[in-house]
N, C-alpha and C positions, 0 to 999 in steps of 0.2 A: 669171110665177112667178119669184120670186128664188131666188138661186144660195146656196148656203151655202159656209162653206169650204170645207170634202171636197169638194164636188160641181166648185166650181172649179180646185181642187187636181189631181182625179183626171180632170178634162177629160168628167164628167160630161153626155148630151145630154138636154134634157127639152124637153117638148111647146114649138112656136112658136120655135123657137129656130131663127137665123137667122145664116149663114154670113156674112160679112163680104167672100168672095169673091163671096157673088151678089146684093150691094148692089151693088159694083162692077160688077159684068156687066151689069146692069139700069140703072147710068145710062151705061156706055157706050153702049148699046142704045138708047139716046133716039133716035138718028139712024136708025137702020135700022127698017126696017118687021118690029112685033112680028108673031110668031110666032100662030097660031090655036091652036097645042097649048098644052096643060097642061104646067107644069115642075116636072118631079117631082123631090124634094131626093135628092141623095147620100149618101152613106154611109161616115161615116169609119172606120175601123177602127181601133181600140185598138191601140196598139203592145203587139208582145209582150214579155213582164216576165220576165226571165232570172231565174236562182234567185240570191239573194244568197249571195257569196262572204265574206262578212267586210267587204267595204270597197265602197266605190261606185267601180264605175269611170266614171257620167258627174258634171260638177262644173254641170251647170247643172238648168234646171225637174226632167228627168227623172232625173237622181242624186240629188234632194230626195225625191222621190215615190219610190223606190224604199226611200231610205232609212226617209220615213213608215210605208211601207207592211210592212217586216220589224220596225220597232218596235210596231207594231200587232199583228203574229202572234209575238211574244215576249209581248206584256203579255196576249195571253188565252190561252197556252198556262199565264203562271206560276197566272192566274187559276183557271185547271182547277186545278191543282194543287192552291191552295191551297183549291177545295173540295174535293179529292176527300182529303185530310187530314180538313176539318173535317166529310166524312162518318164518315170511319172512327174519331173521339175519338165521334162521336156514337153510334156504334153499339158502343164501348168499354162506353162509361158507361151504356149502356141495357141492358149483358149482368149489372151489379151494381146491388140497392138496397140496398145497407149502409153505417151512417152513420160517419160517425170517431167515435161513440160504441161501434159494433160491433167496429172494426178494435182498439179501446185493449182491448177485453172478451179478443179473441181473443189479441191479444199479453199476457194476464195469464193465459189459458190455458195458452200457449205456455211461458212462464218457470214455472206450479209444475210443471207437466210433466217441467222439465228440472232443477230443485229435486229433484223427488222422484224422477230418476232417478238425482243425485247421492248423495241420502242412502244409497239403493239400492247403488249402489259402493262407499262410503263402510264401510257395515255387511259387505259380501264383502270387500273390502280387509282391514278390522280382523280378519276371525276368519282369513283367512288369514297374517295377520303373529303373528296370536295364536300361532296352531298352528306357525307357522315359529321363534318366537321359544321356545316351549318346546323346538322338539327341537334347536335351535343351543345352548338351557341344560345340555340333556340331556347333547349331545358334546360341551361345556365341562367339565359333572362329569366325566364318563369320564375325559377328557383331563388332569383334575387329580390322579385318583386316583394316576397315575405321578409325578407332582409330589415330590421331594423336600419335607417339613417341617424348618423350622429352626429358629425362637423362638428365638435368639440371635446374638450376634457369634461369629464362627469366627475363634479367633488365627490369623496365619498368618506364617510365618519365608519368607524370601530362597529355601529349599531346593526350596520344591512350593509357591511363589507360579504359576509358569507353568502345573505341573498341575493347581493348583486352577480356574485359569478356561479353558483351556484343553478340560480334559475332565467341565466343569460340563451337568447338562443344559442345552440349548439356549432353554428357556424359563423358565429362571430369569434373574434382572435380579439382577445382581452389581455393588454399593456397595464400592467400595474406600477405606480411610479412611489416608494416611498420617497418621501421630502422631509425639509425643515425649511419651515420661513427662513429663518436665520444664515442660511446658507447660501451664494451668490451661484453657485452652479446651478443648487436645485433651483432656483428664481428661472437660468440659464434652460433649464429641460422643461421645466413646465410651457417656457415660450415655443421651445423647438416642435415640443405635442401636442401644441395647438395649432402652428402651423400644418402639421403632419397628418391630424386630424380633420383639418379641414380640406385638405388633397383628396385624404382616400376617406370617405365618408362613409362609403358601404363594407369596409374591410375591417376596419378595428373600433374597437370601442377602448379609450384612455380612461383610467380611474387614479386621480389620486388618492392613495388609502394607507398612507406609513404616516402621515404629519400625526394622524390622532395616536396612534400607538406611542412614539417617542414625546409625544406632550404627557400622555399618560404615566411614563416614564420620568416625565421632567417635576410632574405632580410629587409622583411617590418617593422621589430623591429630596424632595422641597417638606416631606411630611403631610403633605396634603390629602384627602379622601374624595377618592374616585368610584363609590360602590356602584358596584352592577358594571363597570368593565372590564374587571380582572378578565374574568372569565372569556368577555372576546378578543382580548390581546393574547390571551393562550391561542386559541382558536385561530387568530389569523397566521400566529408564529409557526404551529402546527402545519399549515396550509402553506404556508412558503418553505417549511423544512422537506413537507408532502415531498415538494412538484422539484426539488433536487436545487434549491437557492445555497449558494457558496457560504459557508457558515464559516470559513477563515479568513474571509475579506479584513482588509483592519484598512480603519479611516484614516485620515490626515495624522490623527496622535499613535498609530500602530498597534489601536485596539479592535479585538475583535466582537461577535456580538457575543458571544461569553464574558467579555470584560464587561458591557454595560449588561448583561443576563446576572450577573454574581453582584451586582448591585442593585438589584430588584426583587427578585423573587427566586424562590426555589423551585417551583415548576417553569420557569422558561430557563434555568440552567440544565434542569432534567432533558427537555427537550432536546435544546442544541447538544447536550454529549452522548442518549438516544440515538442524535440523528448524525453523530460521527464530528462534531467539534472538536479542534485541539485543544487540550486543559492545559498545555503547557507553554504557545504563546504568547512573547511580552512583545508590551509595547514600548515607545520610542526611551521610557524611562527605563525598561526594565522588567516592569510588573505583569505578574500574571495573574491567571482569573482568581486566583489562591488569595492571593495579596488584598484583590479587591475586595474580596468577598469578608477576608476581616479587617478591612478599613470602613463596611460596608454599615449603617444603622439599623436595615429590617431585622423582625425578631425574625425570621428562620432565618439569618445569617450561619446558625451551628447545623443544618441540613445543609445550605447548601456547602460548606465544607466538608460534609458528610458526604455527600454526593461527589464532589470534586477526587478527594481522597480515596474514594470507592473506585473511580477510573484510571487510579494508579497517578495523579499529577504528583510533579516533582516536589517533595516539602521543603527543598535545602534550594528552594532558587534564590537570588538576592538580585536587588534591583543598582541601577547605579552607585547609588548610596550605600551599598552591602547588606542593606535591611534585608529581613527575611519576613517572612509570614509573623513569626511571632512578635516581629519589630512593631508591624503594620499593626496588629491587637492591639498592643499593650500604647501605642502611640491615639488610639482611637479613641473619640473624648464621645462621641454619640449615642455608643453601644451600651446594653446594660450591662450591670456589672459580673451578672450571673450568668449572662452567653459569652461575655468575654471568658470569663472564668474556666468555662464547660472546653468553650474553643483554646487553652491555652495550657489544657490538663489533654487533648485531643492531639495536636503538635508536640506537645513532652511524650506522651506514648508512642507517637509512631516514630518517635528519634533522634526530633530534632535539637539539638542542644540549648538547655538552657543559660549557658556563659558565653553563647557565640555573639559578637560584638560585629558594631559596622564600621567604615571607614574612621571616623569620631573616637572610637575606642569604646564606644559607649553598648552594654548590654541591653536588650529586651526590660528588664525590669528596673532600668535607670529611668526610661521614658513613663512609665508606670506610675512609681511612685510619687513623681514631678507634679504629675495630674493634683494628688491632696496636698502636697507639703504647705504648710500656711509660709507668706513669706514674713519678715520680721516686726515687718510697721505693721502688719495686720495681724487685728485683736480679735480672729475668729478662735473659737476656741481650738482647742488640739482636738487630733481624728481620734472619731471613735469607734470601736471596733463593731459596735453594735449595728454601725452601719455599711458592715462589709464592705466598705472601700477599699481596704486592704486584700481582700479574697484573691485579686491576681498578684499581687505580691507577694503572699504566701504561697499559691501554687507554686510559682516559680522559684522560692525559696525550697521548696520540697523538690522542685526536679532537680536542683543544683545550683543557682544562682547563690553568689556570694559573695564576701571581701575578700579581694587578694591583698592583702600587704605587701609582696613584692612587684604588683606593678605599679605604675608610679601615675597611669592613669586614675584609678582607683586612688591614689591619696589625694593625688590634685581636684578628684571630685568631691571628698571629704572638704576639702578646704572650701570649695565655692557652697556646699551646702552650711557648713557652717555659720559660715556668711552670709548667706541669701536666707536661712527657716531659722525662722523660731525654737526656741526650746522642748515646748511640748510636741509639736510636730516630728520632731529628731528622735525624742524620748521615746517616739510610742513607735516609730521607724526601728528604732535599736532593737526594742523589744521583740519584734517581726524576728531579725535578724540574730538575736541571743541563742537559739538551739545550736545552730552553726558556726557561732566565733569560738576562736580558741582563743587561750591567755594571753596568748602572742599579736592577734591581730584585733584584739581590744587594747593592748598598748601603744600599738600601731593608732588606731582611731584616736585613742588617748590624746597622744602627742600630737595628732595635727589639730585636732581640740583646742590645745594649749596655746598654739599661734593666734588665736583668734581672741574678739572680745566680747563680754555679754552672752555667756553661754557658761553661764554658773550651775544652773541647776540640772543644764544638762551633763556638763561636766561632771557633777557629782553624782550623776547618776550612774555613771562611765565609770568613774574611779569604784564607787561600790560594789559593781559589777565584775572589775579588774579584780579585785581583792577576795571575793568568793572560792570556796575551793571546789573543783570541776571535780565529779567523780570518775572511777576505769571504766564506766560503762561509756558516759558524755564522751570523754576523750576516743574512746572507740569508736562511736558513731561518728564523730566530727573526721579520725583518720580515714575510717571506710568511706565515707561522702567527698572527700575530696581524691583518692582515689579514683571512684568514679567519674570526677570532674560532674560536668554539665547534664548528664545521664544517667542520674540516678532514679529514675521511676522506674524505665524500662529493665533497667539492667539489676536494681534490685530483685524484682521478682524474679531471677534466672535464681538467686542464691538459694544455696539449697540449704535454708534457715527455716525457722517457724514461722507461724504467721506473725505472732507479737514480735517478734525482732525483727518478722520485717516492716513493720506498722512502725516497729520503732526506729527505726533507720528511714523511711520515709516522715518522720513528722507527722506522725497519726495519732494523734492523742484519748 
């Protein structure tokens, strides 16, 4: 009988099978005299098979066979397994006979079911917003019957502007309309708010309440006395800057309410730059609130350039015409002479040049001194210093202003003032001007002097002057100052000199 794998594998015994040791024993045995008994086979006994650990500890026949033999009781345990699965899908699928033609019927069950349990909601939902929505109408009527009616605009003055909205009921919506008579738009809104007001009558109440403020405005630009309304035109200004009103709006000319604020007062310029104004928008010409404010006639015109200055505005802006702030001063015939002055010693410190000129050629203190010079046919007497008219011409002779002799604007404006002032007027101009000429640009004046006629005594007053002998000091100071050019306030005090040379170097007598 042949052996099969397994059986030789597993060291399997079957019928006839014949030991190899007792071939051997049987021909040794040739020699000796056999045996009369019968020889009965042996019996080998199967090695015993330890339980496998994971790994084979023998590496020869019987670490193979051990190893067969746990592959064997893996591959019919997965076997069970995997019928006793494909018992229990079978007895799954034998507990249903329904087709997927049943399962699609049932799922179209399922959704009108849920259909018609929405409609179902849908219908309780609607009558109870019904019923919620009339009695929320209900306590809206109630709630309006206290409603003030109005069907109109309500004029309203500066006096009980604050008590009108202040102690308005709480559920009225209050339109506030600043106007000007004079204005075809506002004419235009006023008509649109009275339509609008008489539509919705329980809704808003219309006030117009900006005409008295900007008349107020229109008084104090005129000089006129308004007492007892300053105080509510803060108040309303306040109250509009309050509730977040555009403070960089600019009208038809590209001003904003800082432009007409710097021509008014210094507490409504405080406000708008408070409440986040640009200090440095111009309008159609140029000009910014800077500007206005010293073209401006109120005495706190020198706060509010304090104020301005304080928020960092630009001091070097120049308007179409190249004027600058100090243009606008010293061109201002309104002002007095001693806020001009304060404001013009104020723009020297923080910088600004005193020789800077505009389009014209023409400096700050050309427009200045214009204001006194008498002209010729007139017998007023010459300026007199006692009456500080000069004070901004000397400031700005102290920051830098001066005679150039090499430019030719500057002599051509020698020749028309010769022409146009008188003598004592000229005379007592020079004298302003004497700390700062040198020999040289007194012979310069001289000679364009000379072209002219009927300016004798000023003429000799020139030539006397010419012929003086200047000391090392004078010529010193007059080098250092033009040096400096236009900048001499600020930039003196950097010098690291004494106090009297610097007094003296500024004109501090």
């Amino acid at each position: 009988m042949s052996l099969g794998l397994d059986d030789k594998l597993l060291g399997e015994k079957v019928d006839n099978y014949c030991s190899s040791d007792e071939g051997e024993r049987d021909d040794d045995s040739d020699d000796e005299p056999r045996s009369t008994e019968a020889v009965q086979p042996t019996f080998v006994p199967e090695p015993e098979i330890k339980e496998y650990n994971g790994y084979s500890t023998n590496t020869g026949p019987k670490g193979v066979i051990n190893d067969w033999r746990e592959f064997k009781r893996l591959e019919t345990e997965k076997k069970g397994e995997q019928e006793r699965e494909r018992q229990a899908l079978l007895k799954k699928l034998s507990m249903s006979c329904r087709s997927h033609l049943d399962d699609e019927r049932e799922k179209q069950k399922d959704e009108q079911f849920m259909e018609q349990m929405e409609r179902e909601m849908d219908e309780i939902e609607e009558e109870f917003m019904k019923q919620y929505r009339e009695k929320r109408i209900e306590e809206m009527r109630k709630a309006l019957q206290n409603v003030p009616k109005f069907g109109g605009v309500v004029p309203l003055s500066s006096n009980d502007f604050v008590d009108q909205i202040d102690k308005e009921n709480p559920q009225v919506y209050i339109i506030v309309h600043v106007y000007e008579d004079r204005s075809k738009a506002c004419k235009t809104m006023n008509g649109c708010l009275e339509s609008l007001a008489q539509e919705y009558q329980l809704e808003t109440d219309v006030i117009n309440a900006g005409h008295e403020v900007l008349l107020n405005e229109e008084r104090l630009r005129n000089g006129q006395n308004w007492q007892g309304k300053d105080d509510t035109s803060l108040e309303i200004l306040s109250l509009l800057v309050y509730f977040g009103t555009s403070l960089n709006t600019m009208d038809r000319f590209g001003q904003t309410p800082l432009h007409h604020a710097a021509r008014v007062s210094a507490q409504n310029v405080k406000i708008l730059l408070e409440g986040g104004a640009n200090s440095d928008l111009m309008d159609n010409s140029g000009r910014t609130a800077l500007m206005e404010a010293c073209n401006s006639s109120p005495q706190d015109a020198l706060t509010v350039v304090q104020y301005l200055m304080d928020r960092g505005c630009n001091i070097f802006s120049t308007d179409q015409d190249g004027c600058s702030a100090l243009h606008y001063i010293c061109m201002n015939k309104s002002q007095l002479v001693s806020i001009k002055t304060e404001i013009v010693y104020k723009l020297l410190y923080a910088g600004l040049s005193a020789t800077a000129t505009d389009k014209t050629g023409k400096m700050a203190i050309c427009y200045d001194f214009q204001q006194y010079l008498c002209r010729r046919s007139n017998l007023i007497s010459p300026i007199k210093l006692v009456d500080d008219r000069l004070k901004v011409t000397q400031a700005l002779i102290q920051g830098g202003a001066n005679y150039n002799r090499k430019n030719q604007r500057h002599s051509k404006s020698i020749k028309d003032a010769v022409a146009l002032y008188n003598s004592p007027s000229l005379t007592s101009l020079l004298m302003e001007f004497r700390p700062v000429l040198s020999v040289s640009s007194l012979k310069s004046i001289r000679e364009n002097v000379l072209a002219s006629d009927g300016q004798g005594e000023f003429l000799r007053h020139l030539t006397d002057l010419t012929h003086q002998v200047q000391s090392l000091k004078f010529m010193c100071r007059i080098n250092i100052r033009d040096t400096l050019k236009g900048k001499c306030l600020p930039k003196i005090d950097l010098l690291p000199l004494p106090r009297t040379l610097k007094e003296y170097l500024s004109l501090i007598e």
